[in-house]
Backbone as ProteinMPNN parsed JSONL, in Angstrom:
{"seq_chain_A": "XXXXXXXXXXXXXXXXXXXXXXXXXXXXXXXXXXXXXXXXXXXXXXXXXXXXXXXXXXXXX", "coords_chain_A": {"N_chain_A": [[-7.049, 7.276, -10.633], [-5.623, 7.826, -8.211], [-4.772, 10.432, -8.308], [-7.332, 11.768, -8.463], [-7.713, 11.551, -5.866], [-5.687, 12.652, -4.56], [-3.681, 12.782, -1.866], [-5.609, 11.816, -0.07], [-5.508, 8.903, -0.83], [-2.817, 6.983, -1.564], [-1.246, 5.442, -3.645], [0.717, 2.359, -4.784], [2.948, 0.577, -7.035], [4.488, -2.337, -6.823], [7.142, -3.853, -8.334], [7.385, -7.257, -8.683], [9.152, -9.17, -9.189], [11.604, -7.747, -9.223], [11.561, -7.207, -6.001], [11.086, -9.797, -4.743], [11.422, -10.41, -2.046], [9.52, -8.382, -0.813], [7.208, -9.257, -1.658], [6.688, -12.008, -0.628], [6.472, -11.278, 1.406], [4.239, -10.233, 2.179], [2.871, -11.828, 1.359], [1.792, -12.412, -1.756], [0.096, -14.036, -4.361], [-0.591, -14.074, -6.57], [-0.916, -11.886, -9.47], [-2.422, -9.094, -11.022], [-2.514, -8.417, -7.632], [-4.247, -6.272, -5.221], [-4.211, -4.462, -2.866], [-5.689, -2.683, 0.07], [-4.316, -0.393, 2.744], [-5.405, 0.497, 5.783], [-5.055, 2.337, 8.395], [-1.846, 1.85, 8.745], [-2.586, -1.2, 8.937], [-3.776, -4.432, 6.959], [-6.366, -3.874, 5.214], [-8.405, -4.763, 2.851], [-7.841, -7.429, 0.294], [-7.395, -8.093, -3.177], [-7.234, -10.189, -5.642], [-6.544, -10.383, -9.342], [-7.307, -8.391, -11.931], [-8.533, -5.375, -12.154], [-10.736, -3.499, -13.656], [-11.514, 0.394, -14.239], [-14.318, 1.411, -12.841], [-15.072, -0.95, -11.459], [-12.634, -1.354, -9.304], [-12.433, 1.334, -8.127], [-15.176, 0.82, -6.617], [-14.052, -0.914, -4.903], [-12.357, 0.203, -3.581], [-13.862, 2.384, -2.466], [-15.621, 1.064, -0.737]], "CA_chain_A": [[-7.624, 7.341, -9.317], [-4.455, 8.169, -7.875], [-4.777, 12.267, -8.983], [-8.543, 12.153, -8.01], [-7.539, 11.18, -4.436], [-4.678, 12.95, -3.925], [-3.947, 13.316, -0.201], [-6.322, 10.832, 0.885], [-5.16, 8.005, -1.134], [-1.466, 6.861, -1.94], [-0.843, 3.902, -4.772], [1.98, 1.91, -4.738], [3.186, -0.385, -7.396], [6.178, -3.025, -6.865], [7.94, -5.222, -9.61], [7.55, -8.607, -7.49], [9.912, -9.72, -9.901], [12.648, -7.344, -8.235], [11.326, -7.919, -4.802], [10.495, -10.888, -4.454], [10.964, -11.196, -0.512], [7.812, -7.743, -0.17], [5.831, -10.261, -2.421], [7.009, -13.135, -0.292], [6.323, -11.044, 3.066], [2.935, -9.773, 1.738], [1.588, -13.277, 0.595], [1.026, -11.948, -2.829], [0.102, -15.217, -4.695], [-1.453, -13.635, -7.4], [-0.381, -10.991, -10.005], [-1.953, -8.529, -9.945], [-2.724, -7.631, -5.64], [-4.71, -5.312, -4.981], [-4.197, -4.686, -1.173], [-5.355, -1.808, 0.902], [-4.599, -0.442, 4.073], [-6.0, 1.095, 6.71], [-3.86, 2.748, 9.404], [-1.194, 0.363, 8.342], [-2.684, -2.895, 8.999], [-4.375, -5.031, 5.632], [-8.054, -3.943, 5.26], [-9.132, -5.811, 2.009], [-7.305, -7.661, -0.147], [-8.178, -8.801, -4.152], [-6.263, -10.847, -6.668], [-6.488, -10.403, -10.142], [-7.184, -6.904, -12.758], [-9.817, -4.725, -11.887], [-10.969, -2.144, -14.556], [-11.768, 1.546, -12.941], [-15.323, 1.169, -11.913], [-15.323, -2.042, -9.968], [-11.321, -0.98, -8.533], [-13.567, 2.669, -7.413], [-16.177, 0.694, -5.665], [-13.503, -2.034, -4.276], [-11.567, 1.5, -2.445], [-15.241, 3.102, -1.567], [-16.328, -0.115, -0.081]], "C_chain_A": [[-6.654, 8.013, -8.343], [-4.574, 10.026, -7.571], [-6.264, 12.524, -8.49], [-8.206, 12.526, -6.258], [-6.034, 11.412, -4.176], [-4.611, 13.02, -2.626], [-4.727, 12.21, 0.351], [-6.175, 9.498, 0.747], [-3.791, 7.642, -1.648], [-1.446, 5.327, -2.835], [0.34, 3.645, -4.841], [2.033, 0.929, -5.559], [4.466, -0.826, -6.907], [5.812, -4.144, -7.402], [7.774, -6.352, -8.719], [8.642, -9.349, -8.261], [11.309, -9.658, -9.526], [12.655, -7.444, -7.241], [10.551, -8.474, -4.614], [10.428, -10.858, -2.483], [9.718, -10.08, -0.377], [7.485, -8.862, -0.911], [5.722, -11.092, -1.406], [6.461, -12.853, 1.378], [4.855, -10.77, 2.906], [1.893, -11.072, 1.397], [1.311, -13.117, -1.148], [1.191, -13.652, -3.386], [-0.298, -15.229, -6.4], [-0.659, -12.339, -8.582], [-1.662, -10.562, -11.406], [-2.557, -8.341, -8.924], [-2.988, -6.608, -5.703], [-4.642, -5.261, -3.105], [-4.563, -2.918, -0.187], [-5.673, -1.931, 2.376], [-4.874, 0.868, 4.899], [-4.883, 1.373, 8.117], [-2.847, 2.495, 9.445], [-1.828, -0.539, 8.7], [-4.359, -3.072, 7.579], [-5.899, -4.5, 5.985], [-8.483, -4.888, 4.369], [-7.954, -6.228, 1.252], [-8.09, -8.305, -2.094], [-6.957, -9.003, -5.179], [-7.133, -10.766, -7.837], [-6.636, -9.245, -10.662], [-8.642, -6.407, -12.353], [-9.947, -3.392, -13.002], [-11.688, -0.618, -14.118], [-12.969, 1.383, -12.177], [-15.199, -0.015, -10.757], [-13.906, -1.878, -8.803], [-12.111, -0.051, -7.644], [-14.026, 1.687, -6.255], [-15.634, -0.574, -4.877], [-12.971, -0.823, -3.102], [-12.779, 2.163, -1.994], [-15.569, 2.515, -0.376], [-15.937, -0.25, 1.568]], "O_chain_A": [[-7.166, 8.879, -7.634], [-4.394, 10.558, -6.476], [-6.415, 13.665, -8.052], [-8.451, 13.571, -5.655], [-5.283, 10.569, -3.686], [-5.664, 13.387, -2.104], [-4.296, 11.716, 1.393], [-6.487, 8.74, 1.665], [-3.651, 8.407, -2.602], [-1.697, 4.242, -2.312], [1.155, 4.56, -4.959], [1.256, 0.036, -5.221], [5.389, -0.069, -6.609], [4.922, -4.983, -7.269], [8.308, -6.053, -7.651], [8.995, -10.368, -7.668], [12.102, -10.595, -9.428], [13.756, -7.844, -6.862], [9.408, -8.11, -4.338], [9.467, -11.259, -1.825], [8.729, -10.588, 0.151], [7.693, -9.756, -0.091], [4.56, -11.128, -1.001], [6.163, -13.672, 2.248], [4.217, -11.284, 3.824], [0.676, -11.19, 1.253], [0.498, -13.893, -1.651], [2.094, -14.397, -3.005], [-0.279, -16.174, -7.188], [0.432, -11.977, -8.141], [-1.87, -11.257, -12.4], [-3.651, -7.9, -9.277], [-2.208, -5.783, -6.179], [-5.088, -6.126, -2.35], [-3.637, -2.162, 0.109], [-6.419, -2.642, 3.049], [-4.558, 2.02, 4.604], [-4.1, 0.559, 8.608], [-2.418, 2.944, 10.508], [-0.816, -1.138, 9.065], [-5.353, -2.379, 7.361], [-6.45, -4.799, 7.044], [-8.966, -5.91, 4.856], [-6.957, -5.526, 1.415], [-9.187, -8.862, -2.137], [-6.03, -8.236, -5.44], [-8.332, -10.992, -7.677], [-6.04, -8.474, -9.909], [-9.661, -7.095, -12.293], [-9.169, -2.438, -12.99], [-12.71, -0.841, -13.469], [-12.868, 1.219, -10.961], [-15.233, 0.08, -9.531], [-14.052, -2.21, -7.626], [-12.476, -0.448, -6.538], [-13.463, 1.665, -5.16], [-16.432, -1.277, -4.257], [-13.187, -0.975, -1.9], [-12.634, 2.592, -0.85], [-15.767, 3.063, 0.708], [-16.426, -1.153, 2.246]]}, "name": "protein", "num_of_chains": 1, "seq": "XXXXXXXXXXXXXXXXXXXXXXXXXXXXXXXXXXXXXXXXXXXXXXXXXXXXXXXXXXXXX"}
């Protein structure tokens, strides 16, 4: 998804394992967080694995 949406979309993974305090500042509670945002500030948030279609229509949405 990443390569589809170049330019308009940016993906970010982080190890929460190595930073723990983003996890800790983020709330993540869950592994793995799905979190996007909008201008910077949180638009949606979803805990657990999403397989491409329903991830797609979680970032369309």
């Amino acid at each position: 998804m990443a390569k589809e949406r170049a330019g308009s979309l940016l993906i970010v993974k982080v190890n929460t394992d190595q930073h723990q305090r983003i996890a800790g500042a983020m709330q993540v509670q869950a592994i793995p967080t799905l979190m996007l945002y909008k201008g910077g500030a949180l638009a949606k948030r979803q805990a657990g694995a999403l397989m491409r279609p329903p991830a797609r229509a979680f970032v369309d949405a």
